[in-house]
C-alpha positions, -999 to +999 in steps of 0.1 A: +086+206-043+059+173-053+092+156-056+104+161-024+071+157-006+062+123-027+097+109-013+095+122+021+059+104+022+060+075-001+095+065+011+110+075+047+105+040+058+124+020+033+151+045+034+156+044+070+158+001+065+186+007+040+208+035+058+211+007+084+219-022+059+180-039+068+166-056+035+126-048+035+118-085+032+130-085+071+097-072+081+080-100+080+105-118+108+116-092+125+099-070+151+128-048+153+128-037+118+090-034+116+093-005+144+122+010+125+105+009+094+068+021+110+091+052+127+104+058+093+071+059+076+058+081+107+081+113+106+081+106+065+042+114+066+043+141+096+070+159+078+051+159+046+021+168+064+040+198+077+057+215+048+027+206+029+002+223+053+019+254+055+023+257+014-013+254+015-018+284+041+004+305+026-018+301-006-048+305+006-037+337+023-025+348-011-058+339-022-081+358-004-060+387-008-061+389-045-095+382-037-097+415-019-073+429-050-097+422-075-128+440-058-104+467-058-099+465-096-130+459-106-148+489-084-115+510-106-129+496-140-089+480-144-105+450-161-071+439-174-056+438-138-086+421-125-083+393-155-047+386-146-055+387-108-078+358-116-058+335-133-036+339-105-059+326-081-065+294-104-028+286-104-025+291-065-059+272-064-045+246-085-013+238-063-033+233-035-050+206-052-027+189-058-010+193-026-042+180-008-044+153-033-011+143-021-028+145+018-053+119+002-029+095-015-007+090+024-040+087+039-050+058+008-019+042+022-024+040+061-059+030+055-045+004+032-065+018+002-103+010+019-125+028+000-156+018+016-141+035+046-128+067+031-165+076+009-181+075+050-157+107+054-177+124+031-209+154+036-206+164+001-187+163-031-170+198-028-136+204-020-136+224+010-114+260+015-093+261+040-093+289+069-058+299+075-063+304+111-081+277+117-057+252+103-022+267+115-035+257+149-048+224+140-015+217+125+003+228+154-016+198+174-010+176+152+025+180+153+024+180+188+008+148+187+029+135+162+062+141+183+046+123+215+037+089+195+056+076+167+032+047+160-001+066+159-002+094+130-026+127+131-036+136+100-056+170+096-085+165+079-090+200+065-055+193+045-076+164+024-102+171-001-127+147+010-128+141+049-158+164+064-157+149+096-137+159+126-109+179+127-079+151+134-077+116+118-057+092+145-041+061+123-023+035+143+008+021+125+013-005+150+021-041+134-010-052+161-034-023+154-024-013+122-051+006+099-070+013+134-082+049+133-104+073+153-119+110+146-110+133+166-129+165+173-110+193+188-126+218+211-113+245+204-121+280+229-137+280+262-175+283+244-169+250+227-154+234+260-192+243+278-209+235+249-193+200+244-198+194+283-233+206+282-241+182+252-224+154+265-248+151+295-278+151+273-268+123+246-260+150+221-293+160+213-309+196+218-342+202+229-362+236+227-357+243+264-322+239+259-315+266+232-329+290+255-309+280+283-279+283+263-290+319+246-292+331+277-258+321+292-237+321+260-253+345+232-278+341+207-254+319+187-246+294+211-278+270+198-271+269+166-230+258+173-244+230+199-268+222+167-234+216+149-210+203+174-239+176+183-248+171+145-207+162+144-207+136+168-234+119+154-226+114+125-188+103+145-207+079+161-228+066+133-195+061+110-177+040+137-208+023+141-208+013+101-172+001+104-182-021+136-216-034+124-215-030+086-249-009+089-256+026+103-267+062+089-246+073+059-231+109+064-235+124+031-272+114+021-285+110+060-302+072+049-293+040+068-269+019+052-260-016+049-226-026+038-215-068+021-204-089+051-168-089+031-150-064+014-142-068-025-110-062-041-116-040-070-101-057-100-081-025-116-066-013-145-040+008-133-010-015-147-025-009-183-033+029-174+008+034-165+019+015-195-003+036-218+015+069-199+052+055-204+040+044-243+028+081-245+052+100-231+077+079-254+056+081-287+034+113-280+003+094-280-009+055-269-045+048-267-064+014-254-101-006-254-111-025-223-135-050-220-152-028-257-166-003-237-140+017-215-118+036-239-084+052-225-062+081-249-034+096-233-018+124-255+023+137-247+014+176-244+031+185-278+008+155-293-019+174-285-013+205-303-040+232-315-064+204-313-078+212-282-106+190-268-120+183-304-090+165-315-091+142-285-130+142-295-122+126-325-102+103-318-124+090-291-148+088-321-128+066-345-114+044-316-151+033-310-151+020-352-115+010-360-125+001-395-137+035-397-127+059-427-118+096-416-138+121-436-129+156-422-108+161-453-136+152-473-159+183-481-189+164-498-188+138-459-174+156-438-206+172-421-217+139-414-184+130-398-190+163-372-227+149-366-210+117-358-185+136-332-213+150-314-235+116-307-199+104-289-201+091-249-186+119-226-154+117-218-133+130-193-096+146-185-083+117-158-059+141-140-087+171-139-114+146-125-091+131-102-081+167-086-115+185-088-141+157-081-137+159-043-130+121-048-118+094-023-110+073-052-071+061-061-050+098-065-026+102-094-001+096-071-006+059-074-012+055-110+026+055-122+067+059-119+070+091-097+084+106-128+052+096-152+032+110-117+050+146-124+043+144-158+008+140-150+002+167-123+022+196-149+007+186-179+035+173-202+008+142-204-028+141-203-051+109-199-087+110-211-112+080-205-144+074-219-168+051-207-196+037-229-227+029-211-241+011-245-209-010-249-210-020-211-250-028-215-240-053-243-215-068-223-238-075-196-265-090-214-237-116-228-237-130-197-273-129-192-279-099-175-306-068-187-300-034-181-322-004-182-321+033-177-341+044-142-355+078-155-384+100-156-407+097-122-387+063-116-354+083-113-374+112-093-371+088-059-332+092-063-321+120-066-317+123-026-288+095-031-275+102-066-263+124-090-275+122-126-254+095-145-232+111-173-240+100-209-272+087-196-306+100-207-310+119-177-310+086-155-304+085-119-300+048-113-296+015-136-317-011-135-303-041-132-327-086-139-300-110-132-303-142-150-325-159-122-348-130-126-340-108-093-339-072-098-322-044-085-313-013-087-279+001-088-270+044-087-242+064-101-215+057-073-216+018-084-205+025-122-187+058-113-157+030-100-150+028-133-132+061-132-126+068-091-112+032-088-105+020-121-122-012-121-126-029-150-160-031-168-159-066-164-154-066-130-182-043-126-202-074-144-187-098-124-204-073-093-235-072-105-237-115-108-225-120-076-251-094-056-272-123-046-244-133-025-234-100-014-268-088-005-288-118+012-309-097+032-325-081-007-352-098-023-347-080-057-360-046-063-340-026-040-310-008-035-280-026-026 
């Protein structure tokens, strides 16, 4: 089924160029074969969209009635049935994951991989469940719209795992407005329809007089859905205004931003990442050092054995110290090899992160071969990274640049924009003295491209030199 979806989306256009004898390096020339090829690509991605958004119903209906199932079992004592029942639901839960991940990776690709855009989709870093109902009909528009214009595609958003906003994505494909998109908010039922009309003539914005008004015409829950539906198109409105304007109100901490006058092309290491897959899945195991601080391991799934977690553990732990001798053999060291293992950076499964995380960084879909990308999603390979923050300070302060953990009442102020940073001692932020002396502060999302986007760690230096330049309007100690 991935196969056939990952081909229907990834390659309808070029296949309808060759079934008519058109070589892809026509597109450039030709305006002909650029509409061909954008038509192509169009009912490649609404047929994907399709099959995939009803696979994703059906599970979800499945879910939530061995949801129901397992009340039942559990109210009868029938442990055993209720045990099984659950590790049914991870499995259907699973599929969808990756199904929506596959949502995320044809969106990547119309948006021509613009992260800066996709993280403004964002209210949160959960992955959303689905209501059947609710997005059967929303697929069923879609469509609709999808068979009236072949050069502008709806996506549903409720089929990704990181777009909160709006229930349609509009992507034009057009060679002259490519990568143009709007959110689109359906209104769906004849209370939304007068709620939307009776927002629209005040600005969006509901005052205490109007709540009564509209509990008394439409029910006691009619203020707090015109709370939402005008909470919606604000934060519609303030994302098209960040796109336009490079500052506005961020959706997901509800701060104003400012974005760099240019975007940066993140300097990746996804080439290395699908070498060290194919050397893997050859081998059973291949394993890599960038920049001394970002270690990759990816294990073939018989490589991995009994093992577990620990095995990988350790050999994240002798990776750091080549020259290292093993001493879990050894009776008289080996306790102070297992204190050793359990001073080790975190580390994480690549595949798991990338599914779970609620990311809009680069899917698995993009990482390797399609075949390598199957091996990934099932298992028969696993990839774990490690980054180590000590490593990466050292390599900063060889080119001049001191780095310190924001924590205790410092890293109090931030926890409204970020999460604590893993392997840290509970910091929020880094703090960052260039060599000219300017300071600033940078949070978890900055270093966390390491993993979503696979920058390199130097690249992430090469960031931090250049923010003076990227960030005219700071002075040094704040946020950029």
């Amino acid at each position: 089924m991935i196969r056939k979806l990952c081909k229907l989306a990834f390659t309808s256009g070029e296949r309808v160029l060759e079934s008519e004898g058109i070589m892809l390096e026509t597109l450039k020339t030709d305006p002909s074969a650029r509409r061909r090829f954008i038509r192509g690509c169009h009912y490649g991605y609404d047929l994907a969209q399709r099959q995939a958004g009803r696979i994703i119903v059906e599970l979800e209906e499945k879910i939530r009635s061995a949801e129901e199932d397992i009340k039942r079992a559990r109210r009868n004592r029938e442990r055993d049935a209720a045990g099984q029942l659950v590790e049914l639901i991870r499995v259907m839960q699973a599929r969808q994951l990756v199904l929506r991940r596959l949502m995320d990776a044809i969106l990547n690709t119309m948006v021509n991989y613009q992260t800066w855009i996709m993280r403004r989709f964002s209210l949160d870093y959960e992955v959303h469940r689905v209501d059947p109902n609710v997005l059967r009909h929303t697929l069923d528009i879609a469509t609709q719209r999808n068979h009236e214009d072949r050069t502008t595609f709806s996506l549903v958003t409720d089929l990704t795992t990181f777009v909160h906003l709006g229930d349609l994505l509009e992507i034009s494909l057009s060679p002259e407005t490519g990568g143009k998109w709007k959110v689109v908010e359906l209104k769906g039922g004849k209370v939304n329809e007068v709620l939307s009309g009776f927002l629209e003539k005040r600005d969006f914005s509901v005052g205490e007089g109007d709540s009564e008004t509209l509990r008394a015409q439409l029910g006691n829950h009619a203020p707090r859905q015109a709370a939402r539906i005008a909470r919606q198109v604000r934060r519609i409105k303030e994302l098209e205004r960040i796109v336009a304007t490079d500052r506005g109100i961020d959706p997901m901490y509800d701060t104003e931003i400012r974005l760099t006058p240019e975007a940066v092309m993140t300097e990746s290491y996804t080439e290395i990442l699908s070498r060290i897959i194919e050397r893997a899945m050859e081998k059973g195991e291949a394993a890599t050092v960038l920049d001394d601080c970002l270690r990759i391991i990816a294990l073939r799934e018989d490589a991995l054995g009994s093992g577990g977690v620990g095995a990988v553990a350790h050999a994240f732990f002798h990776l750091a110290d080549r020259g290292r001798a093993c001493y879990l053999a050894d009776a008289a060291k080996r306790q102070e090899e297992v204190e050793g293992l359990s001073r080790i950076p975190p580390f994480i499964d690549l595949v798991d992160h990338d599914m779970r995380a609620g990311t809009w960084g680069k899917p698995c879909f993009f990482w390797a071969s399609r075949d390598r990308v199957l091996d990934l999603i099932t298992g028969r390979v696993r990839v774990f990274v490690q980054f180590d923050f000590e490593k990466f300070f050292e390599l900063a302060s060889k080119q001049g640049i001191k780095l310190s953990w924001i924590v205790e009442k410092q890293a109090e102020r931030l926890k409204a924009h970020s999460r604590r940073i893993p392997g840290s001692p509970d910091a929020r932020g880094i703090r960052v003295e260039l060599p000219g002396g300017a300071v600033f502060e940078y949070l978890l999302g900055f270093f966390g491209r390491a993993i979503v986007d696979q920058a390199t760690p130097q690249h992430l230096v090469d960031l931090l030199l250049r923010t003076p330049q990227q960030f005219p309007h700071l002075n040094g100690n704040q946020q950029p």
